[in-house]
matplotlib code that plots the C-alpha trace (Angstrom):
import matplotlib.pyplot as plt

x = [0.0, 2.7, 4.6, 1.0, 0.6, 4.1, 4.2, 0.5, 2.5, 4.9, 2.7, 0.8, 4.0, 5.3, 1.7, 1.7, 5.7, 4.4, 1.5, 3.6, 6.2, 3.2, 1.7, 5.1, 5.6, 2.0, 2.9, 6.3, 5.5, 4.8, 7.3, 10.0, 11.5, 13.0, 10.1, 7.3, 8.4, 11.9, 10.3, 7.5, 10.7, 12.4, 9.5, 9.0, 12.1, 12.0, 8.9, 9.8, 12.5, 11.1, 8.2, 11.2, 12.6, 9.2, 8.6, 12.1, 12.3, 15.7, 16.0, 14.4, 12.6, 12.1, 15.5, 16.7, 16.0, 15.9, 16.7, 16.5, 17.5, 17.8, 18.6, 21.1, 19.9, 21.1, 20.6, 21.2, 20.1, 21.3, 21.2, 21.9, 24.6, 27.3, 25.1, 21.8, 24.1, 25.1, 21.6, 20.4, 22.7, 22.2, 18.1, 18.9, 20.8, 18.8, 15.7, 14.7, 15.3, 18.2, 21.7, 23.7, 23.6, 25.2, 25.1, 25.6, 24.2, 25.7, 25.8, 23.6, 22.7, 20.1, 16.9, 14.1, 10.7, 7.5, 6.9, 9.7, 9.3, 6.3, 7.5, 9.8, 7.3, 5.2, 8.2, 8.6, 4.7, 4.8, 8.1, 6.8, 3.6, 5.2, 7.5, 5.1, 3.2, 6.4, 6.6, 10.1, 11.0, 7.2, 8.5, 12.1, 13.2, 13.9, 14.0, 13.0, 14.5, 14.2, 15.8, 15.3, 14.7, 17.5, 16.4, 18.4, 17.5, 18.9, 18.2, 18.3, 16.9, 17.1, 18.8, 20.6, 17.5, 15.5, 17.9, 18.1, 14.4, 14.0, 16.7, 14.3, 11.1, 12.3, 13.8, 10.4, 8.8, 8.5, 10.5, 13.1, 16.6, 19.3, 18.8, 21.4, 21.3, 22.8, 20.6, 22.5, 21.8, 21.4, 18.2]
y = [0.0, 2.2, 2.1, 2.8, 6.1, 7.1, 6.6, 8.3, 11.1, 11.5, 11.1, 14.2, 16.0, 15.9, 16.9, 19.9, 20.5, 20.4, 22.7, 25.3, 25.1, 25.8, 28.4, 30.2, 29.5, 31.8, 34.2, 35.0, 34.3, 37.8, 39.3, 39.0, 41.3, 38.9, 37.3, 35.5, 32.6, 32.3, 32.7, 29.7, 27.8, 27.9, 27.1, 24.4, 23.1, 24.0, 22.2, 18.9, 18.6, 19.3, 16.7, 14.2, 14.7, 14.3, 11.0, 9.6, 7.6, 8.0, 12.5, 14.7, 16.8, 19.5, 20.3, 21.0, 24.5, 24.3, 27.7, 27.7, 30.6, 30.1, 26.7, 26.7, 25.4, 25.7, 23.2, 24.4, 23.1, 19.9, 16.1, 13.2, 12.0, 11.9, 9.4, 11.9, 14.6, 12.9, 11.8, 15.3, 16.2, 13.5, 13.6, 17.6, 16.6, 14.4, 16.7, 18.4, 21.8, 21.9, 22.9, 22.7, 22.0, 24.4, 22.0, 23.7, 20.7, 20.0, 17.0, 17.2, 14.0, 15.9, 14.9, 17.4, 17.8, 18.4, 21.3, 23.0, 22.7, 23.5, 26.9, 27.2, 27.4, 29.4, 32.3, 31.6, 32.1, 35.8, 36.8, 36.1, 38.1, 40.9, 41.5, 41.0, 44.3, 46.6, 49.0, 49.5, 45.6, 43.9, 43.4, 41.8, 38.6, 37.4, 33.7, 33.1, 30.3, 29.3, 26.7, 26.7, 30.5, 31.3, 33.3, 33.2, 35.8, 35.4, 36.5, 39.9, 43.0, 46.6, 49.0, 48.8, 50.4, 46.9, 44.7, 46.4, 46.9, 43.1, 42.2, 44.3, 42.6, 39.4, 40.7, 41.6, 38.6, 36.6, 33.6, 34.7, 34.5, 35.6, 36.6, 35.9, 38.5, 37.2, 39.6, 40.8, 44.2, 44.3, 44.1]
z = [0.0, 0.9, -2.5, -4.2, -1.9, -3.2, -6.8, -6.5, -5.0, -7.2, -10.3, -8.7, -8.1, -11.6, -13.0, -10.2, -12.5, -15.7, -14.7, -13.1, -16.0, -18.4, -16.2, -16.1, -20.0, -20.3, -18.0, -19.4, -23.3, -24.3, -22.0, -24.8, -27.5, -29.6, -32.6, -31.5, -33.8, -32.1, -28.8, -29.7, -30.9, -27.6, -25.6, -27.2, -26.7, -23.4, -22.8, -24.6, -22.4, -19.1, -20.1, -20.8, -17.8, -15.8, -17.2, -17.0, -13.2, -12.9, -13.3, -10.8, -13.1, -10.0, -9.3, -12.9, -14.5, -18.4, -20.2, -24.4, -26.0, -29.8, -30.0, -26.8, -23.7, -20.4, -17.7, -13.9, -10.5, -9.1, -9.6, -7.6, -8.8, -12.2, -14.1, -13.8, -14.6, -18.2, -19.0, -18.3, -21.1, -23.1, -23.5, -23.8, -27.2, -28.2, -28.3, -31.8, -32.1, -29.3, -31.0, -27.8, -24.2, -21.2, -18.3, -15.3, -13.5, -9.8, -7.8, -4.5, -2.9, -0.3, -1.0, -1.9, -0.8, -2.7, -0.2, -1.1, -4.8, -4.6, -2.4, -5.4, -8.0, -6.2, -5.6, -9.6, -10.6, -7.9, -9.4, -13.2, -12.2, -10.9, -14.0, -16.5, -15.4, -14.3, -17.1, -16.4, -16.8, -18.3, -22.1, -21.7, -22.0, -18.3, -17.1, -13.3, -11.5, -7.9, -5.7, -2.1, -2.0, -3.6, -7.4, -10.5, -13.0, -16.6, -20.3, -22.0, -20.6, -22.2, -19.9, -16.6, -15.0, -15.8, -14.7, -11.4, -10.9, -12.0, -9.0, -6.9, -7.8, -7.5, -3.6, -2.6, -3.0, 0.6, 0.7, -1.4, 0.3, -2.6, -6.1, -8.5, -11.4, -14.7, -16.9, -19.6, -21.1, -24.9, -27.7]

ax = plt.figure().add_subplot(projection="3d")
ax.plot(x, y, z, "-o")
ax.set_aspect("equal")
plt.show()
């Protein structure tokens, strides 16, 4: 009974993943200067992967971020071990419409609990909401990632002004510890 209660728990976890992942695809899909083709492109990608990951039993699909940005995806957050770490990459190759991987992957044993994932996509869904409507930040291209409270911010802004009001957003959301800003300024 036990085993039935877990795999029912974790087939409702990676649903709750792929719902978030799609409800932070909508938020952020018109947030972008680049061509709405390039940007459909990439998401697609982006989600392709992340539903290959959620199926695969042997990847934690809710400690690895997945970034595509024409063709190039980047893979941070953590694995438990080398192994996961190369088959992230590999499936990530082997994905149509990927032209190369950035695996930034580490190698955490700790285990991680739904609650805090779920904390994680919730600081991701606030974050995504608040930028969408800043008029100083709302139409860039900005990436939200969260793990354990701790925000990574990356993609292409327009000025100096919206990268530092983005780092500012993302700081006033509750349960946010650090933000990371790797926004790059440029069209």
């Amino acid at each position: 009974m036990k085993s039935n209660q877990f795999i029912d728990t974790n087939l409702g976890a990676k649903r709750l993943a792929i719902t978030l992942a799609v409800a932070s695809f909508l938020a952020t899909a018109c947030a972008t200067t680049r061509p709405l083709d390039q940007q459909i492109d990439d998401s697609n990608v982006t989600a392709a992967l992340a539903t290959k990951y959620a199926l695969d039993s042997q990847i934690d699909r809710y400690r690895i971020d997945i970034d595509t940005l024409d063709g190039v995806v980047t893979l941070r957050g953590s694995v438990g071990n080398g192994e996961q770490r190369s088959d992230a990459e590999r499936i990530a190759k082997a994905t149509d419409g990927v032209r190369s991987v950035v695996n930034e992957l580490e190698i955490d044993t700790t285990p991680r609990t739904a609650k805090a994932t779920f904390e994680d996509s919730w600081i991701v869904v606030r974050i995504d909401s608040k930028l969408a409507v800043d008029p100083e930040v709302r139409s860039r291209n900005v990436d939200v990632d969260v793990d354990e409270g701790v925000v990574t911010l990356s993609g292409i802004v327009e000025s100096q002004a919206a990268k530092a009001e983005a780092e500012d957003l993302a700081l006033s959301v509750d349960g946010v510890t650090k933000v990371v800003n790797e926004l790059q300024v440029g069209s």
